[in-house]
N, C-alpha and C positions, 0 to 999 in steps of 0.2 A: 337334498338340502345340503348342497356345498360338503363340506368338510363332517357335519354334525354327523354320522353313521359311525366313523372311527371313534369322536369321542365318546358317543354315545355307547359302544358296544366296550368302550375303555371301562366307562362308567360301572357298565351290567358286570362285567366281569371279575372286577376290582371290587364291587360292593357283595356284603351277604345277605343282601335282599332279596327276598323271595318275589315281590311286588312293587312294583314302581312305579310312581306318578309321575306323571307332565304337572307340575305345578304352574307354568308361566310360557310362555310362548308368542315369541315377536318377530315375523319374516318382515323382509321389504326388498323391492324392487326401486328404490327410489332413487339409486345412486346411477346405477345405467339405464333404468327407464325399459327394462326389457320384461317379458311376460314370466321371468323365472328370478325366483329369490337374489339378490346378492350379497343378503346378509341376513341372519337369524340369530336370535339369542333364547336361551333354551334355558331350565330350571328342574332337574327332576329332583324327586325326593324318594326314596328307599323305606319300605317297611322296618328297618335297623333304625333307623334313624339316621342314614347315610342321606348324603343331599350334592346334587354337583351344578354348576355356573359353565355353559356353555355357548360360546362365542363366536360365530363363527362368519368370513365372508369371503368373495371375489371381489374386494373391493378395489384392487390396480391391476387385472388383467394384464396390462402390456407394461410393470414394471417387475424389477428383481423380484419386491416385496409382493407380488401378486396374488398372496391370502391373505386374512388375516386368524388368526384365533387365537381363543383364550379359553381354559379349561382351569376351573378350581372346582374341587371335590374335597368334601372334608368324612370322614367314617368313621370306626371304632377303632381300624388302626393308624391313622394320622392324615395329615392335611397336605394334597397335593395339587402344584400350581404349576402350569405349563403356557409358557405364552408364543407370543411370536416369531421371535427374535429363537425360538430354542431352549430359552432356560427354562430349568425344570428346577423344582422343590419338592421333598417331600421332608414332612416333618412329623416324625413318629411321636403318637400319642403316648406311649408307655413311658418317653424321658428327655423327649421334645429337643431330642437333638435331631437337625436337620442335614440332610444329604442336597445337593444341588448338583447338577451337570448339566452340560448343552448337547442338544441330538437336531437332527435335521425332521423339523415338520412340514417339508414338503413331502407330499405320498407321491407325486409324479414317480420318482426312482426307483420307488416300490414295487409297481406293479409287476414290473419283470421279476425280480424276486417272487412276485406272490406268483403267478403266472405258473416259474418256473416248480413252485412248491407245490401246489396240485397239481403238475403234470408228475411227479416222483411220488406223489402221494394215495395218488386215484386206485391204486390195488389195493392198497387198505386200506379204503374207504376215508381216505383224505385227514389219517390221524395228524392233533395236533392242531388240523384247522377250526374256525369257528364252521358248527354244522348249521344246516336252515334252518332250527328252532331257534338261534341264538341269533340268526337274521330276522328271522318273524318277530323276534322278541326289537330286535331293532327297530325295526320298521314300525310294529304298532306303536311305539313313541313318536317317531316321523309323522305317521298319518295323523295322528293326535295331533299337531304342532298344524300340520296342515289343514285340517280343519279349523283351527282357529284362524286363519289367515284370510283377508279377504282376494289375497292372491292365488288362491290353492287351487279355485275352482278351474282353471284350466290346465293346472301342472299334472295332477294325481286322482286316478280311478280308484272309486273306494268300494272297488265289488267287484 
């Protein structure tokens, strides 16, 4: 599902939610017409009362711009907005002064990074990194989203 696994595990990890819904869930193929998503929008909500807006696509492939997304999340400690372009917001609940910065949301560049950090990491059982429950815990939102979809039936084995 594109991009949505990072913010989604942004989400899990930033919220203190024990339990999380897929409240909403919208794939489509419609923009390049291929048998795989190029755009999703996503909605979970948190047993906190935590809640996050998740946006995400390949919708210009062959330009600079070639994702797109958008992630708002609002919690018990404040309200954070990330879009495409890099700006980032967070606006702290307790005095609603806000922080802004720009960061690079392409993950392309990352990988060698991440790549390289489980390979330094793998003797101690890869501290620091997210472990496979917190991918399972991923994915069961994914699979969730994909079963709503009437595209899903050929992307994703559910057993």
């Amino acid at each position: 599902m594109n991009l949505a696994p990072h913010f989604i595990d942004l989400f899990l990890r930033r919220s203190r939610a024990r339990r999380v819904e897929l409240v909403a869930a919208t794939l489509s193929a419609s923009l390049h017409g291929e048998g795989v998503e190029d755009h999703a929008t996503l909605v979970l909500a948190g047993d906190d009362g935590s809640e996050a807006i998740i946006e995400v696509g390949y919708a210009f492939p062959a330009s600079p711009a070639k994702r797109y997304c958008s992630f708002t999340s609002a919690g018990d400690s404040g309200y954070v907005d990330v879009g495409t372009s890099g700006e980032v917001s967070f606006t702290r609940a307790s005095d609603g002064a806000t922080e802004s910065s720009t960061i690079d949301v392409d993950s392309d560049p990352l990988y060698d990074a991440f790549v390289r950090q489980v390979a330094d990491t793998w003797a101690d059982g890869f501290a620091g990194l997210p472990a496979l429950t917190d991918l399972a815990d991923t994915m069961s939102l994914i699979w969730a989203a994909y079963q709503r979809s009437p595209i899903a039936s050929t992307e994703v084995s559910l057993g």
